[in-house]
C-alpha positions as CSV (number, residue, x, y, z in Angstrom):
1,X,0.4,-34.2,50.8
2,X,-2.1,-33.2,47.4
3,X,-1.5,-29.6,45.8
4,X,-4.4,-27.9,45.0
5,X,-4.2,-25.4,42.5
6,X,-5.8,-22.1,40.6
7,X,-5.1,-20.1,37.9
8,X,-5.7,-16.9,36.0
9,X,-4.7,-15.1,33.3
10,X,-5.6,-11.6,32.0
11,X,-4.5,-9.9,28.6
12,X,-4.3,-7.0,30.6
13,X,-5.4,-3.3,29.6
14,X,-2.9,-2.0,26.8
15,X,-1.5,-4.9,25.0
16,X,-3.6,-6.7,21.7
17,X,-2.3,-10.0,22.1
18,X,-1.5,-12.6,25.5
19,X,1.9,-13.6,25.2
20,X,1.4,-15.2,29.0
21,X,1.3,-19.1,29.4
22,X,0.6,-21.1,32.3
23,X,0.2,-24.6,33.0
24,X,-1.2,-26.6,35.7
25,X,-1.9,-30.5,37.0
26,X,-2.8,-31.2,40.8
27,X,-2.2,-34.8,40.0
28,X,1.2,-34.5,38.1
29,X,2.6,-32.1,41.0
30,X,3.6,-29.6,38.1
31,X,2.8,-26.0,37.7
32,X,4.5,-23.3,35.4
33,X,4.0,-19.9,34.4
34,X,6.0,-18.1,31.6
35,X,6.2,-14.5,30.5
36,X,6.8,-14.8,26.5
37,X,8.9,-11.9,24.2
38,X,9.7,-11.1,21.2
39,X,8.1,-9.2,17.7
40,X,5.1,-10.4,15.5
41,X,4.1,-13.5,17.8
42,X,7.0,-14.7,18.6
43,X,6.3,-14.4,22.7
44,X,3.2,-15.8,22.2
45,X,5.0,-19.0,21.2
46,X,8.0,-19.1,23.1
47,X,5.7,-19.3,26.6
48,X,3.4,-21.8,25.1
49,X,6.7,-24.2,23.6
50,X,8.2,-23.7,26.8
51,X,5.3,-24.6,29.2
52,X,4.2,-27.7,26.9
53,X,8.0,-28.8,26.6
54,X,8.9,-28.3,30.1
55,X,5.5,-30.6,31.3
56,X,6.2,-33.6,28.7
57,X,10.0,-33.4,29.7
58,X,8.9,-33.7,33.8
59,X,6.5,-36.6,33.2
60,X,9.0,-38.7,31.0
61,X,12.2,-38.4,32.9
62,X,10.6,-39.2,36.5
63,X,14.0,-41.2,37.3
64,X,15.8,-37.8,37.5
65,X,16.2,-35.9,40.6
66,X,13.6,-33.1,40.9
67,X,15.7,-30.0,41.1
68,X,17.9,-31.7,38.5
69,X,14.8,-32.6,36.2
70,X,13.7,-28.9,36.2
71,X,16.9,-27.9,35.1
72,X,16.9,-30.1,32.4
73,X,13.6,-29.9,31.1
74,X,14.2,-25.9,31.4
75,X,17.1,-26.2,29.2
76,X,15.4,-28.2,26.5
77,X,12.8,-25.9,26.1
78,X,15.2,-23.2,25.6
79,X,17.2,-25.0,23.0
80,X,14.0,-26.2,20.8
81,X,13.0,-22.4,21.2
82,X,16.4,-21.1,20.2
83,X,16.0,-23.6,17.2
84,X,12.5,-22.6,16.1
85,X,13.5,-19.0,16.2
86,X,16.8,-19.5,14.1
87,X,14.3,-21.0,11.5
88,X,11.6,-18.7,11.7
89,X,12.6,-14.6,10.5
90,X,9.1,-14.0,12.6
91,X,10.4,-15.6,15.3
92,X,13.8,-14.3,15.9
93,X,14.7,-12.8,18.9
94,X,11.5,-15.0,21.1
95,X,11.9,-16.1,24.4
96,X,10.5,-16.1,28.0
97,X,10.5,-16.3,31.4
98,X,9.5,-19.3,33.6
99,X,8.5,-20.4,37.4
100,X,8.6,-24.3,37.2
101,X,7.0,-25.7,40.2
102,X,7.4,-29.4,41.0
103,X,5.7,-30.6,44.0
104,X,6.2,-34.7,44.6
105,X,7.3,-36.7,47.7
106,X,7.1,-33.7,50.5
107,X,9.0,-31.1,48.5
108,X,8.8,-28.3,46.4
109,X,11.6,-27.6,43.9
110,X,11.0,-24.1,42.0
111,X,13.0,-23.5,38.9
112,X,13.4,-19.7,37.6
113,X,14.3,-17.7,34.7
114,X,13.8,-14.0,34.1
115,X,11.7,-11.6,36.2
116,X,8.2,-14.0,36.7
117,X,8.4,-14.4,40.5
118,X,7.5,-17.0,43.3
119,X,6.3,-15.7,46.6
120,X,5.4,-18.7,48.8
121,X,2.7,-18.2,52.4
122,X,3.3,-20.5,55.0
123,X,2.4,-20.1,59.0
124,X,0.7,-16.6,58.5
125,X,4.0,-15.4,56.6
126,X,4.4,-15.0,53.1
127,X,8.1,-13.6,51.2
128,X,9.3,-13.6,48.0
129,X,11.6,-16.8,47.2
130,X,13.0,-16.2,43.8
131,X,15.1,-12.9,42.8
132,X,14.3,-11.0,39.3
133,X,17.1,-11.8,36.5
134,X,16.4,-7.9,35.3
135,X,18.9,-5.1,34.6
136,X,16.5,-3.3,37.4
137,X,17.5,-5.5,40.4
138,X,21.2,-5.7,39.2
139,X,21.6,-1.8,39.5
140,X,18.9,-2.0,42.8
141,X,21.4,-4.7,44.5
142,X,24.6,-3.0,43.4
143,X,23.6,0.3,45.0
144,X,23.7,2.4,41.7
145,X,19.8,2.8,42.1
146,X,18.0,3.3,44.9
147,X,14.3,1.7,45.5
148,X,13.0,5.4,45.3
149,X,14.1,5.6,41.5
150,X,13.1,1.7,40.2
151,X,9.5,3.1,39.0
152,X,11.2,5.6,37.2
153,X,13.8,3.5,35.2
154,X,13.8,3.7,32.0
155,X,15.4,-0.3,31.9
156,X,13.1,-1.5,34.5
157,X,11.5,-4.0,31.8
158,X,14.9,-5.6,30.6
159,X,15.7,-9.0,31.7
160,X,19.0,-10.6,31.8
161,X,18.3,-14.3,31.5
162,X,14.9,-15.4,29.6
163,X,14.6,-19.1,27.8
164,X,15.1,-19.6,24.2
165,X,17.0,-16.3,23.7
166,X,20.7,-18.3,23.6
167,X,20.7,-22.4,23.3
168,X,21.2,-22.5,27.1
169,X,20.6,-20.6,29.9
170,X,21.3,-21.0,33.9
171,X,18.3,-21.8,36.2
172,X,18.0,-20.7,39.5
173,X,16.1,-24.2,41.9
174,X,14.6,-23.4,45.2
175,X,13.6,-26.2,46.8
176,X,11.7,-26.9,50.0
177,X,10.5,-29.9,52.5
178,X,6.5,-29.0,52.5
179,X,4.4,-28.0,55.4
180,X,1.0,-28.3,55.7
181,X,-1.1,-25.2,54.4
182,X,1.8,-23.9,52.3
183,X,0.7,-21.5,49.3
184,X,3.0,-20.9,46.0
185,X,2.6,-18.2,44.3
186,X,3.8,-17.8,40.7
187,X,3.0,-14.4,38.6
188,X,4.4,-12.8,35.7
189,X,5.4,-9.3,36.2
190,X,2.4,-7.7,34.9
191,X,1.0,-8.5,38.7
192,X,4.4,-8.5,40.4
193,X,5.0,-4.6,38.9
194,X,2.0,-3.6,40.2
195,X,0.8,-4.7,43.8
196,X,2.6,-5.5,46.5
197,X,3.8,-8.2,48.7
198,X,1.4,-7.3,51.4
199,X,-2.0,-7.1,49.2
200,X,-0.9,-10.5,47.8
201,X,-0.9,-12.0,51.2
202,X,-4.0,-10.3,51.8
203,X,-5.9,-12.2,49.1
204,X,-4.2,-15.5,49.5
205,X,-5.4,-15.4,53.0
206,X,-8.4,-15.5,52.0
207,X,-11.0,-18.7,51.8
208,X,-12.0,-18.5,48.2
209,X,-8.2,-19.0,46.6
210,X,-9.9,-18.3,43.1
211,X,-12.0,-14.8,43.8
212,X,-8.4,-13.7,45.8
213,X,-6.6,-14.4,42.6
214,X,-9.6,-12.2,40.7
215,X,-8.8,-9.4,43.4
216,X,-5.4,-9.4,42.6
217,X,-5.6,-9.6,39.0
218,X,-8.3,-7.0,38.8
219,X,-6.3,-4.8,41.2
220,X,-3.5,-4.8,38.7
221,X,-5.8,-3.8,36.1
222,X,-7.1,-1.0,38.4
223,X,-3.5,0.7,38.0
224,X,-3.5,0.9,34.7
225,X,-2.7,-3.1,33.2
226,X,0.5,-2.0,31.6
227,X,1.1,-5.7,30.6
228,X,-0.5,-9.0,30.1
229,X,-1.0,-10.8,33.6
230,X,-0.7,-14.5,35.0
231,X,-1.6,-15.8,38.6
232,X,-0.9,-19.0,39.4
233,X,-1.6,-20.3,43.5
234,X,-0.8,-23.4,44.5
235,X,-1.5,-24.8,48.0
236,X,-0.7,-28.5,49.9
237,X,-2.3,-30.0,52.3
């Protein structure tokens, strides 16, 4: 099976600076997106480190296990962040999310960190495969918030596990034996936060992959662009 892949990102329509990142390479079989943080321009490099780190690190330890490779090359982006930032005043306090998508040898294997999400389409069906590592979905799954209030709260933008923050950090894998016609897709929160599971499928159902990704994207910036935004769709055939 080949991937074929297409990205976008948008600064969005209130911040100054892109602290998004995204990398992609059909023939490699590896596709990431990363949400960076952190004062001055520290977010800005966290998600660029990570994505370049996290590529070189797939592409020279091929002998490891996929799901096992992710984790590791995860991991040593988050300690060479952590590093730079302890060295750095302007930098203290960077991290970021990441979706690190591996596609080789009839499986997917999706590593995660933070509250960038994965949503994958396959046979007409599309649902969310990774779960947000935010304060918000801790108090939505405990039952001390109800989905009625999650616009609302005042936290909803507070993630529990990002890269680079501490020296390591624990990565959720999904992995996957491929279909046919299955689409990844792999945003940062500033499309996530603002459409819905059901317009994404809508656009990714769509011939021209690219122009959906525009919809969605310009959608997003249609209800206000609160952040910078990243859309990353991946489909193998």
């Amino acid at each position: 099976m080949k991937a074929r892949s297409f990205a976008i990102t948008d600064i969005g329509m209130k911040r100054k600076v892109n602290q998004d990142a995204f990398l992609k390479d059909d023939d490699l079989g590896i596709f990431l997106v990363a949400d960076g943080m952190g004062g001055h321009r520290g977010g800005e490099v966290a998600s660029q480190l990570a994505v370049q780190i996290i590529r070189d690190f797939c592409v020279e330890h091929r002998s490891l296990p996929a799901s096992e490779r992710i984790n590791q090359a995860i991991n040593a982006a988050c300690e060479q962040i952590f590093l730079k930032a302890a060295q750095n005043e302007d930098l203290h306090g960077m991290g970021t999310t990441i979706l690190a998508l591996l596609i080789e040898n009839g499986e997917a294997s999706l590593g995660q960190v933070g509250d960038s999400r994965g949503y994958l389409m396959s046979e007409g069906k599309i649902w969310q495969i990774t779960e947000d590592h935010s304060l918000l979905n801790e108090e939505l799954r405990s039952g001390r918030l109800a989905a009625s209030q999650a616009k609302d709260y005042q936290f909803k933008n507070v993630i529990t596990r990002s890269v680079g923050y501490e020296s390591r950090v624990a990565v959720d894998v999904y992995r996957r034996v491929l279909r046919s016609g299955d689409i990844f897709l792999l945003c940062t929160d500033g499309l996530s936060g603002l459409v819905s599971i059901e317009e994404i499928e809508k656009e990714l159902s769509k011939n021209n992959m690219q122009q959906g990704l525009q919809n969605l994207i310009d959608l997003a910036n249609s209800r206000g662009g609160d952040d910078n935004i990243t859309a990353l769709a991946c489909e193998v055939k």
